[in-house]
N, C-alpha and C positions, 0 to 999 in steps of 0.2 A: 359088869362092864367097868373098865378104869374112869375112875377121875382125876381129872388133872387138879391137884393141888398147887397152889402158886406158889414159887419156885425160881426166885431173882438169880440161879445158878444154870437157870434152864433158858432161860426169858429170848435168848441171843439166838436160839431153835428159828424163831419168827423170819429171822433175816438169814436163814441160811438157803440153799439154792437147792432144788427139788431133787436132782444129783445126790446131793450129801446126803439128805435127808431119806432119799431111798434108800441110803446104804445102810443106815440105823435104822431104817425100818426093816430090813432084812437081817441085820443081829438081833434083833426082838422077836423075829416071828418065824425064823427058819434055822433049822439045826443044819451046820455046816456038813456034818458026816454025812448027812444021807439026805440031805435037800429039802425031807421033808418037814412040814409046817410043827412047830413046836406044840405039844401036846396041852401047857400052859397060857397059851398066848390067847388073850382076846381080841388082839388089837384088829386080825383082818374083817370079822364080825362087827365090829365098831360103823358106827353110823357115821363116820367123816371118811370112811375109808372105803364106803360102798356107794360115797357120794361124790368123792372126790377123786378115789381112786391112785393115780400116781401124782396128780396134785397135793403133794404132801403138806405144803408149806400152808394148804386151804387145813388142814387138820393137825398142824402139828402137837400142839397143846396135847392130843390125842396118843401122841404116838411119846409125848414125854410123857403122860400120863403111864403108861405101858412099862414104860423105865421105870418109874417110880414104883409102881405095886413089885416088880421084882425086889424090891429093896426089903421088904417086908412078907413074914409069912400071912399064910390065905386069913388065917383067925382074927389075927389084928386088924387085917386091912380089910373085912368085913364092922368090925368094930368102929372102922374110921370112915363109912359109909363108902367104900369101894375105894376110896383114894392112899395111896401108898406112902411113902417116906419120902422127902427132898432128895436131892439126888448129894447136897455132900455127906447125907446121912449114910447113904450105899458107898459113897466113893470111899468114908473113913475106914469101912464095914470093909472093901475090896481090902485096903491097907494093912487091916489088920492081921484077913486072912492071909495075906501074901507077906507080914511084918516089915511092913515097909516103915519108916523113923520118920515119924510126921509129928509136925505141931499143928494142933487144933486148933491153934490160932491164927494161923496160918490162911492166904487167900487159896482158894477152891484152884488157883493153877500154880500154883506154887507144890498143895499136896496131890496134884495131878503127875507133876515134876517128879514127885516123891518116886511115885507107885510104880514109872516106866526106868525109871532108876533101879530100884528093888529087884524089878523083872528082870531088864539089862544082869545086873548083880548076880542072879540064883543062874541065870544061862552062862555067864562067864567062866561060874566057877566048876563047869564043866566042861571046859575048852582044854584042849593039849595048851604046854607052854610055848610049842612055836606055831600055833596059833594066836594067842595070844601077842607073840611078839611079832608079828606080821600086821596083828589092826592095833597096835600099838604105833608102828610105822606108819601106817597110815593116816596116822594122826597125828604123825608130825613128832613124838618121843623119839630123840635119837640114843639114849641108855637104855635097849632093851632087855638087855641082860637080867634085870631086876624086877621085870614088869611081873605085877599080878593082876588078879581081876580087880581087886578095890582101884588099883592106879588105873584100870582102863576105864574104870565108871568114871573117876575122875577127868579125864581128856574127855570121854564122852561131855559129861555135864560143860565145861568146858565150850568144845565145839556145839552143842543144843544152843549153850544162852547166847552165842553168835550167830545161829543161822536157825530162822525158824521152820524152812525147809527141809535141812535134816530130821528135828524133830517131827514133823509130820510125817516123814518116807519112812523115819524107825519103826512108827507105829500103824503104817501101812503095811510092810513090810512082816511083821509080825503078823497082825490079823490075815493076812496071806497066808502063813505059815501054819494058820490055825485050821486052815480049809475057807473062811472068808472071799466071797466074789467079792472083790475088793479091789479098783483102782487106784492109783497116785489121786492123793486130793490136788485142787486145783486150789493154785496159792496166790494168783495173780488177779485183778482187778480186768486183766485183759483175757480173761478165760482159756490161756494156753497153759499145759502142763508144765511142770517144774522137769526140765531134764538132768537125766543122770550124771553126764560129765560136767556138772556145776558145783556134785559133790564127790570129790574125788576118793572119798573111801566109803561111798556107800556101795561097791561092788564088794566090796569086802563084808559088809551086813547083810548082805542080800545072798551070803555064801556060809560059813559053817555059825556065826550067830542066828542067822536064819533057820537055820536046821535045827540047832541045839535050843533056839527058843519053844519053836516046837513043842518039843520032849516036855516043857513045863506048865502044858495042856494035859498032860496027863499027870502031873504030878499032884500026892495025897493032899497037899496044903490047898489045893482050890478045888479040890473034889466036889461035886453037888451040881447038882440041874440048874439051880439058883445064879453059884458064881461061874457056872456057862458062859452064861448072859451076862452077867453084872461085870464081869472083869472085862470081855471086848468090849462092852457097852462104852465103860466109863475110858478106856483108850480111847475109842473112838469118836467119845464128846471131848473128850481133850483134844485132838487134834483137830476136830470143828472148831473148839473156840481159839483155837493159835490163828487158824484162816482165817476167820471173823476179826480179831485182832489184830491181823498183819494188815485186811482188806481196810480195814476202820485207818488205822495210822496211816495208810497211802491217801487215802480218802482226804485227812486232815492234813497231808502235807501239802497235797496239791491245793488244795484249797487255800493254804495260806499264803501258798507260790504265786496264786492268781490274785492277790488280795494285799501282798504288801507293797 
């Protein structure tokens, strides 16, 4: 059985909404292809989960716990009395596998940044060129003549550090693509979904980068049971902690709205 090792990269799990936390519990413990339960997984046998059930947020520790031993093979983390690797130990680990250009010194959402970057990048550069210059358009480059993949990650990164909602639908939208029962995370304080026509070239992501993302689910470089799991996984806590920090920053604005 996993143990949750403490994990100040993990900790912000606590406060996330049973919703989320179901959906990372379902990249943990169910293989998208064929629904059923991962051959690897402890986590439904777990005693928070036979207690709590879809009360996740009563056992979450348990379910980061879960995360963590993926990070690490079975030998080691028998060694480490069941408890796994931190989670930017896996996320460096997703990075490296997929070469994404990170600095280790770097904060855990910054090399989060990194890795949906990378991905973006290797699906790009398998897009026709008037593909390319179509969501280049869309994002507002009026010389498309010249466009490549590295300039569209560029406009991407770009539009991400503007709108935290993009960044969340990209990597919604991916894990979709991957077989993922996966809804739009919820981004607002007021529990209504982020609508499409807010971002005006996310119909264009949700069409042939969508598709071509795909294809790099099958690709050699993330081959392995292991970064299955660990590549949606660590997507997928990135886009928890952009909600958790867009909720946090509303939280403190209002409050100081009501207070000065």
């Amino acid at each position: 059985m996993a143990t949750y090792r403490a994990d100040s990269d993990l900790e912000f799990l606590a406060e996330c909404e049973n919703q989320d936390l179901g959906m990372l519990f379902s990249i943990l413990t169910t293989d998208p292809k064929d629904g059923q339960k991962r051959h690897t997984q402890s986590l439904i046998g777990s005693k928070g989960h036979k207690q709590h059930g879809e009360n996740y947020r009563a056992y979450w520790r348990d379910i980061a716990a879960e995360l963590q031993t993926y990070g690490g093979n079975s030998i080691s983390n028998l060694f480490r009395g069941g408890k796994g690797v931190t989670y930017c130990e896996i996320l460096m680990d997703v990075c490296s596998k997929v070469k994404a250009n990170i600095n280790k010194q770097d904060s855990v959402s910054r090399i989060e940044n990194a890795l949906l970057m990378k991905i973006l990048e290797k699906s790009l550069t398998n897009m026709k060129q008037d593909e390319l210059e179509k969501l280049a358009q869309e994002l507002g480059e009026e010389n498309t003549s010249v466009i490549t993949a590295s300039k569209i990650v560029v406009l991407l990164q770009a539009n991400i550090a503007s709108n935290p909602y993009l960044w969340s639908s990209i990597i919604t939208l991916l894990l979709q693509r991957l077989g993922f029962n996966i809804g739009q995370l919820v981004l607002t304080t007021t529990g209504t979904f982020v609508a499409p026509r807010i971002l005006p070239f996310i119909s264009v992501l949700a069409g042939p980068i969508g598709f071509t993302l795909s294809g790099l689910w099958l690709a050699s470089d993330i081959a392995g049971p292991a970064y299955r799991v660990t590549v949606p996984a660590c997507l997928y806590v990135a886009a928890l902690r952009q909600k958790y920090n867009s909720i946090n920053a509303n939280f403190q604005l209002a409050f100081k709205s009501n207070y000065i």
